[in-house]
Steps between C-alpha positions, in 0.01 A plus 500: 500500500225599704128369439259811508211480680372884478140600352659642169706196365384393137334147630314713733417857400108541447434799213167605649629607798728740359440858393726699297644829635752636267842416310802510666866451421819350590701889623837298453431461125323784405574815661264691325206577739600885551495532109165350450165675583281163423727256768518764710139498526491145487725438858263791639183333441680206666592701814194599523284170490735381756463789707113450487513136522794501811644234308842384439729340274526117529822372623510176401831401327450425148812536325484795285330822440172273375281350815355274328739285313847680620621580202724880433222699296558912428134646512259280716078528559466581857193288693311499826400196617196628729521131720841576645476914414864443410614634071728300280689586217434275174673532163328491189579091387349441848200726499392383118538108620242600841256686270599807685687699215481860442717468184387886382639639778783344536610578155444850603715476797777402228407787274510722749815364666683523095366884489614575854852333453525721147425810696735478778752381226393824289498719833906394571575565173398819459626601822846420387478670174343816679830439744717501194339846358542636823116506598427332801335791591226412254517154681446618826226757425316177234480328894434767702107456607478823654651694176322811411148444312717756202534478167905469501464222774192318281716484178780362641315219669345431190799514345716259727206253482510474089868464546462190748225395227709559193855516638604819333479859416578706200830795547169765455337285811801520678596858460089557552541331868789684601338779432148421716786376757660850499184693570370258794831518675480874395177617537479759780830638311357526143147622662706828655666564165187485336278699757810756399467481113118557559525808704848625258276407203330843290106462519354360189480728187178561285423533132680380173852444590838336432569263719856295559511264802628145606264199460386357874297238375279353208135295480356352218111595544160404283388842330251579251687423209698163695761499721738822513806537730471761753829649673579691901757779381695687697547790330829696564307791727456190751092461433364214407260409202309188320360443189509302203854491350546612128501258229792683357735431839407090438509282799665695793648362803553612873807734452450584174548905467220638268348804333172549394249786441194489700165630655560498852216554777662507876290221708227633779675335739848508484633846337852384430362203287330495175312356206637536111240411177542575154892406527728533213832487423799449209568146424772324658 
């Protein structure tokens, strides 16, 4: 066995002349680093006090990933010994024994190495189970950095992330994706037909009238008297109008085909779309 003689052995290592850079970690064991923001940050802060210092790592041989005592330690505290301008790696044990500890950080390095291993764990596994629904599409836009700042593209990023958080999705999530999925892959199409509808559509009517149309969308919204649920109908002429929907119709949903009497006022801006108060309408 060879006798050390280096600066860093335990007989011979001098606390005071160390100063601690950062925490780093054995790669071999943990292969975390892309996953975690903190230890990420951590072997930055390291490159860069070497790159201001122009030191280097010490090459003694030691044994293990540890330089002091050579023993094979996962997350280590990363030093610079200003005498030599060299930087050793010391595991915890090590580091407590020499006064030197930074025991807070390195139990986050191991927090943030357990949260980084459960995301790339909960990132695989809801890639496969977006594979097995047939939506890697959803995938591919959820890692796509230069993705459209849209509301389609938002939702299904946030989507895809609770799924790697929660590991899975209800059949009205599903269905709900595929949908957003079909209009981004779709959208110059569906933007055409629409532009068509608009300009086919009759302009918007005034006065007290019947009205029978298909349900776009609904929003729950704070009114005077609470919160009322307001509707976008298209009626059957191909206008458009909102408005609260009538107690007597319940709870509609997008699709939902409805009639209702109304007071409809065209909008300033847009003559074939329109505003409906004073709704009413049979019970369902």
């Amino acid at each position: 066995m060879t006798v050390r003689t280096d600066i860093h052995r335990p007989s011979a290592i001098q606390p005071e002349n160390y100063d601690f850079v950062g925490i780093w970690y054995d790669p071999k064991a943990v292969e975390v680093v892309m996953g975690s923001e903190l230890l990420f940050e951590e072997q930055e802060n390291i490159r860069e006090h070497m790159k201001s210092s122009g030191g280097r790592w010490s090459n003694h041989e030691h044994g293990g990933t540890c330089d002091c005592c050579g023993a094979h330690a996962v997350y280590l505290a990363t030093f610079h010994h200003a005498l030599t301008n060299t930087y050793i790696n010391v595991g915890e044990e090590c580091a407590n024994k020499l006064r030197m500890g930074e025991g807070e950080r390195f139990a986050r390095a191991r927090k943030a190495a357990k949260s980084a291993r459960e995301a790339i764990a909960g990132k695989k596994k809801a890639q496969l189970i977006l594979s097995e629904l047939g939506l890697s599409r959803a995938w591919e836009l959820y890692n796509d950095k230069a993705k459209a700042d849209m509301y389609e593209e938002n939702t299904v990023h946030n989507m895809v992330m609770d799924l790697t958080r929660y590991g899975n999705m209800s059949d009205k999530q599903i269905a709900f994706m595929r949908s957003l999925v079909h209009r981004i892959d779709n959208r110059e199409a569906i933007t055409e037909e629409r532009k068509r509808e608009k300009e086919a559509a009759a302009p918007c009517p005034n006065g007290r009238l019947q009205v029978t149309g298909t349900v776009l969308s609904t929003k729950w919204s704070d009114g005077v008297y609470g919160r009322v649920l307001k509707m976008m109908v298209k009626a059957e002429g191909g206008y458009t109008l909102w408005g609260t929907v009538p107690s007597a119709l319940g709870e509609v949903e997008k699709g939902s085909v409805v009639t209702f009497k109304a007071t409809i006022e065209p909008s300033q801006k847009d003559p074939k779309h329109g505003f409906f108060s004073r709704p009413s309408a049979q019970k369902q």
